[in-house]
N, C-alpha and C positions, 0 to 999 in steps of 0.2 A: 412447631417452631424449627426445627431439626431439619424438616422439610423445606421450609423456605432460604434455611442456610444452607442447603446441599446445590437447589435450583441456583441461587446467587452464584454460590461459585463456580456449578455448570455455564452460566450464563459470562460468568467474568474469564473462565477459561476457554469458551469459546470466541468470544471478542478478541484475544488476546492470540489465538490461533489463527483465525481470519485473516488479522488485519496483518501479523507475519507473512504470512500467506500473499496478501495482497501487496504486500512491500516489494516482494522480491519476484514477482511475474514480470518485470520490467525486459527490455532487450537484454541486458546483462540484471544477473540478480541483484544485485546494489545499484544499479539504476535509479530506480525513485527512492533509495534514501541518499545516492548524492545529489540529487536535485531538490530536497526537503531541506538538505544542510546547505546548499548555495546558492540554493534560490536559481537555478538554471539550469534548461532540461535541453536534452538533444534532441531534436526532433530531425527523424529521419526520413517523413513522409513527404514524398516529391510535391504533392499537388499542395502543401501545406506551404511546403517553402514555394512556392510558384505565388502563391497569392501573395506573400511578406514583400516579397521584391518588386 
């Protein structure tokens, strides 16, 4: 039993490290968690904005 509680919390501290991880890869590190709180993202890629227009 000990065992599947050590894995869980390997498992819950690893998720929780990742997705940190993955939050802040953005052009600036608060990047995608200001666009998660405003719902609107910057998008800097030319052919991206080429197509919208």
């Amino acid at each position: 039993m000990a065992g599947l509680h050590a894995l869980g919390a390997f498992l819950m501290l690893a998720f929780v490290i990742i997705h940190a991880y993955l939050a802040t890869v953005g052009h600036t590190p608060t990047a995608h968690i200001k666009a998660m709180i405003t719902g609107w993202e910057d998008v800097h890629d030319k052919e991206v904005i080429k197509r919208r227009s």
